[in-house]
N, C-alpha and C positions, 0 to 999 in steps of 0.2 A: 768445193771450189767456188770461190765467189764472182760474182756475173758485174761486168759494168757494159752500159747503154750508152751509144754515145751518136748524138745526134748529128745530122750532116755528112754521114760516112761516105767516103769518095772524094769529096772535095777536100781541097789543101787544107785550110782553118781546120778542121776535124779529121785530118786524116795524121798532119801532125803530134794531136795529141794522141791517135791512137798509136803511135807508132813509138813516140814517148814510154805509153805505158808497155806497150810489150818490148822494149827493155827494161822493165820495172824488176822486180826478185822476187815476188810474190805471184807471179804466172797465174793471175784472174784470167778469167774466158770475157773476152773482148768482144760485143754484140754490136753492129753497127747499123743503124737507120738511116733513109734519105728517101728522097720525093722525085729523085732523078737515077733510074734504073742505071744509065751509061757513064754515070760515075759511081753509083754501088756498087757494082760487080765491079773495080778494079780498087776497092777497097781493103785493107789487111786488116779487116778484122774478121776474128772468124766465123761469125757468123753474121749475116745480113738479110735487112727485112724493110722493105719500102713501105710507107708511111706517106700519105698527102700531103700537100704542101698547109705548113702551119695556119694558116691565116685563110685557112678553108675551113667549110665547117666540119667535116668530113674527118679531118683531123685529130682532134680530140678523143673521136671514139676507136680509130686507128691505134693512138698511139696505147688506150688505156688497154687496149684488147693485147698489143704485144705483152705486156708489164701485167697481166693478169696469167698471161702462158707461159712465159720467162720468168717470170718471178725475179729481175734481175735487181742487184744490192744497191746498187747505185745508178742514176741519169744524171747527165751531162750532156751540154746543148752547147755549140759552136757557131750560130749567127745573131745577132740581134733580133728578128722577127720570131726563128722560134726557143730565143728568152724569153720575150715578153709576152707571146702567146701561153706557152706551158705554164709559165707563172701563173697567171691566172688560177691555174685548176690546179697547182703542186698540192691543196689539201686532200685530191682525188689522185693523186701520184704517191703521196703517203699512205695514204690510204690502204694500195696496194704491197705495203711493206717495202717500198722503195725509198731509200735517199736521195735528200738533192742538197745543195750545197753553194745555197744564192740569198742576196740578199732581202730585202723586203721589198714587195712588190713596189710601193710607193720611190724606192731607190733605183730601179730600173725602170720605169717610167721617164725618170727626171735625167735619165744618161742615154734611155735612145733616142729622146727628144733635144734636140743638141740647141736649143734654143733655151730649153728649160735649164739644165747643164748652165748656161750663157747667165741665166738670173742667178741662180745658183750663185755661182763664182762672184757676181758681180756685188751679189747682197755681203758676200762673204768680207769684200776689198779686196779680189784678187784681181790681178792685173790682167786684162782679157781683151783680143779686140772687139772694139765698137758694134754691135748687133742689131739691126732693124727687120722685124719683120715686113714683108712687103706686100700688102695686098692689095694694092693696084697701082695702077702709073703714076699717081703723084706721092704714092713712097717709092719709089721707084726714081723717080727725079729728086726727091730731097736724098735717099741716099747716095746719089752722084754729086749731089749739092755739099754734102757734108760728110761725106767717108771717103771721099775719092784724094788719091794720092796726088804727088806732082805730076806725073800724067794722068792723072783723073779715072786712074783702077778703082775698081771695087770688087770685090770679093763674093760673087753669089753661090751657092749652095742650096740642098736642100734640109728641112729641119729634122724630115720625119724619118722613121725608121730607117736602114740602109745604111751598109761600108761603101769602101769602092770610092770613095769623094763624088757619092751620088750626087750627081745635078752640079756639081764645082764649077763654078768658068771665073776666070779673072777676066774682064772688059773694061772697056772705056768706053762703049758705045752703047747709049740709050735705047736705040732702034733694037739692034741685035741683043740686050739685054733682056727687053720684051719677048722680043720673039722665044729665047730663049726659056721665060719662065712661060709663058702660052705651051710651048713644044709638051712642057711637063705637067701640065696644066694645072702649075704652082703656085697662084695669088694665093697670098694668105697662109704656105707653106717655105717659101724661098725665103732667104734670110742674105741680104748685103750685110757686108761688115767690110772693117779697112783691110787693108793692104800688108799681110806680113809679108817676110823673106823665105825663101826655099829651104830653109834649113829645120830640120824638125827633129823633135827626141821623144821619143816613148818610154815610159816606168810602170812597170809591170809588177802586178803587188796581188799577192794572198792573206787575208785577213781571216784571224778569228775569230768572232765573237767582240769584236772593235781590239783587239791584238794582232798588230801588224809579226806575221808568220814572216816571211821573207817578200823581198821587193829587187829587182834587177833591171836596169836603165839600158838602152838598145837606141844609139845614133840611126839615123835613115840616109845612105850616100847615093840616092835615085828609084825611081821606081822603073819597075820592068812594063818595054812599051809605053813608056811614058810621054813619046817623043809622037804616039799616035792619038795622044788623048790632049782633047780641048784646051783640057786646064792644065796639064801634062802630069797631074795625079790618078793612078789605078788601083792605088788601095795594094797593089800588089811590092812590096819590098824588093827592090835587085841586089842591094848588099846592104848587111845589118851590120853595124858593129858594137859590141860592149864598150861602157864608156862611163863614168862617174862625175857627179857636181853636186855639192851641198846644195848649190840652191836650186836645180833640179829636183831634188828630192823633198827640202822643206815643198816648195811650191807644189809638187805632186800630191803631199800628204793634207794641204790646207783644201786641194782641190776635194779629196777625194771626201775632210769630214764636212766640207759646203754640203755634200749631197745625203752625208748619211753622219748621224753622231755615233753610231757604233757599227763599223763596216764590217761585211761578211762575207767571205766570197772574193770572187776573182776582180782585181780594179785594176784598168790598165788604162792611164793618164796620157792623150797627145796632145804633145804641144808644140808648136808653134816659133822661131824665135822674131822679135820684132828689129826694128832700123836696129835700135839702142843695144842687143844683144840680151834682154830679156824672155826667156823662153812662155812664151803666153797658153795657157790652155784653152785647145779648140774642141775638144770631147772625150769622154771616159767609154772606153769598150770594156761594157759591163757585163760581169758574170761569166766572160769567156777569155780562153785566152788568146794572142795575136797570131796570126798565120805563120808568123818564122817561128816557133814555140820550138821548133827542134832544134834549133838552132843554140838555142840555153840546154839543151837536154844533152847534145853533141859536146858540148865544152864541156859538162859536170856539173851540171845543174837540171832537175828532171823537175819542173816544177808539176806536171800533171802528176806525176807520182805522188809527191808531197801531199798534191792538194788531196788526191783518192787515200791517200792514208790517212791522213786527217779524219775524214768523213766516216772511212768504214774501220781502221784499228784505232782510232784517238792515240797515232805515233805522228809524233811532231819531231821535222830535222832538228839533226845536233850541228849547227853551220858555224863557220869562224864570226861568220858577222851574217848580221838578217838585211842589211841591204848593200846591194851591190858586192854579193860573194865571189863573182868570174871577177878574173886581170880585163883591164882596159888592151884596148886593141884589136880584140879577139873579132875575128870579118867572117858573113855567112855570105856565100857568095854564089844566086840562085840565076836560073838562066830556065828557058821553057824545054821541057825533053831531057835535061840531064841534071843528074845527081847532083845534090847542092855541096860545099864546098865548105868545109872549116878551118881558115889560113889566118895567118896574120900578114901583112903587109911584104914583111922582109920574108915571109917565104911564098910570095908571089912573085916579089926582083926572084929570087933564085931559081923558080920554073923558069922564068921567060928569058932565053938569052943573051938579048939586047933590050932588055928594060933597063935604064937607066936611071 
């Protein structure tokens, strides 16, 4: 029986895909790791093993010593910091007779750094909003000077690793903008940029060897708790829905060979739309895939399955079409404590019965 290693176990993002796979049809032993015991142990995989937090040093030799007594076939990693750390050492992960299934180091550098992404795009002529780094108060005033909307918003963030719309605040206020990057104590790492709209779409893509494998597009209709956050963004999805556009997908695919001319691996494009209705790319979640991932898996689409076959039997889907194979419409409808939910529209009028 062959072993997959799946990093982050407990939490959503990684617990998704392990949940994916064990509805897979090949019944691999499912090993899960994390750095936070009180979300390990409520993990479904079956076996689990705590591991320090990536970006310690301590780390590394944790992780080599499971992968040295497991001997597991394949690793897979579920947050940006431990991509980009692991990377680093995957020729000591090989080493150990283990697969991984990511791009080149140099291509995930350039997408947890969402500023680097920004050049990227920008060198490419893709359509992006306006990016300044800031590293002190007089970028800071010229980004209010020249990104600021008709109420004089601007859009702060931070660049460096990190989901979540680490550090996000939309303001108009110079004062409180300050304070804000000082809080994180971000000169030199926050990034103003203009002002899009609420509305945002994700294209989630597996690539082979620069052979786009399949690709599926997921609407955003709010974020859960979003109504208690700053910028009203939590990184956390409340309803997803399937949803298709040509030019969502050109736009995805240009974004994604800005950063890499032979992509490998997991690319999942957010974007943005602006006044005009142009969907603009604001970052690539790289190498992993998105926190609703069961949500494509619940409809008929297992894309971790895919991806783990790929890697470990070189079996590639027989799909009607490699992007956007789910119907439009299709709504995952998540809420904190209970089961998420796979409806379409008109059969959410028909539970409720006075929805109109």
């Amino acid at each position: 029986m062959k072993k997959i290693l799946i990093g982050g176990a407990g939490g959503t993002p990684s617990e998704g895909v392990i949940n994916s796979l064990l509805r897979g049809r090949k019944n691999e032993l499912i090993l899960g790791m994390g750095s936070e015991p009180s979300d390990l142990v409520l993990s479904n995989a079956h076996e689990k093993y705590f591991v320090p937090y990536s970006d310690t040093q301590e780390y590394k030799k944790a992780l080599l010593e499971i992968l040295k007594n497991e001997r597991p076939d394949f690793i897979h990693f579920q947050n940006d910091l431990e991509v980009f750390h692991a990377s680093k050492f995957r020729d000591e992960i090989h080493a150990c007779g283990v697969k991984t299934f990511m791009p080149d180091h140099e291509v995930i550098d350039a997408c947890v750094y969402k500023y680097k992404t920004y050049l990227k795009c920008k060198e490419a002529g893709i359509k992006v909003p306006i990016n300044m780094i800031i590293n002190d108060s007089d970028d800071l005033k010229k980004a209010f000077s020249e990104l600021g909307d008709n109420n004089g918003n601007i859009w702060l963030r931070s660049s460096s690793i990190g989901g979540g719309g680490k550090g996000a605040l939309p303001t108009n206020d110079f004062n409180f903008a300050k304070g804000w990057i000082e809080r994180y104590n971000g000169w030199g790492d926050f990034v103003g940029a203009e002002m899009l709209t609420p509305e945002t779409v994700t294209w989630l893509s597996i690539w082979h060897e620069g052979e786009l494998v399949v690709a599926q597009t997921r609407i955003r209709k709010g974020w859960t708790h979003g109504n208690r956050s700053v910028s009203g963004v939590t990184g956390v999805t409340k309803i997803g829905q399937t949803f298709s556009n040509s030019e969502v997908d050109r736009i995805s695919i240009e974004t994604i060979k800005a950063v890499s001319n032979k992509p490998h691996g997991i690319f999942g494009v957010d974007m943005t739309y602006d006044k005009n209705g142009i969907p603009n790319p604001t970052e690539i979640n790289i190498s992993r895939f998105f926190t609703t991932i069961l949500f494509f898996t619940e409809a008929g689409l297992n894309m971790p399955e895919i991806f783990k076959d790929i890697v470990l039997y070189n079996e590639f889907p027989m799909l009607s079409k490699k992007i956007n194979p789910l119907p439009d419409g299709l709504m995952w409808l998540r809420s904190m404590d209970r089961k998420p939910m796979l409806a379409t529209e008109g059969e959410i009028v028909k539970k409720i019965k006075n929805l109109q």
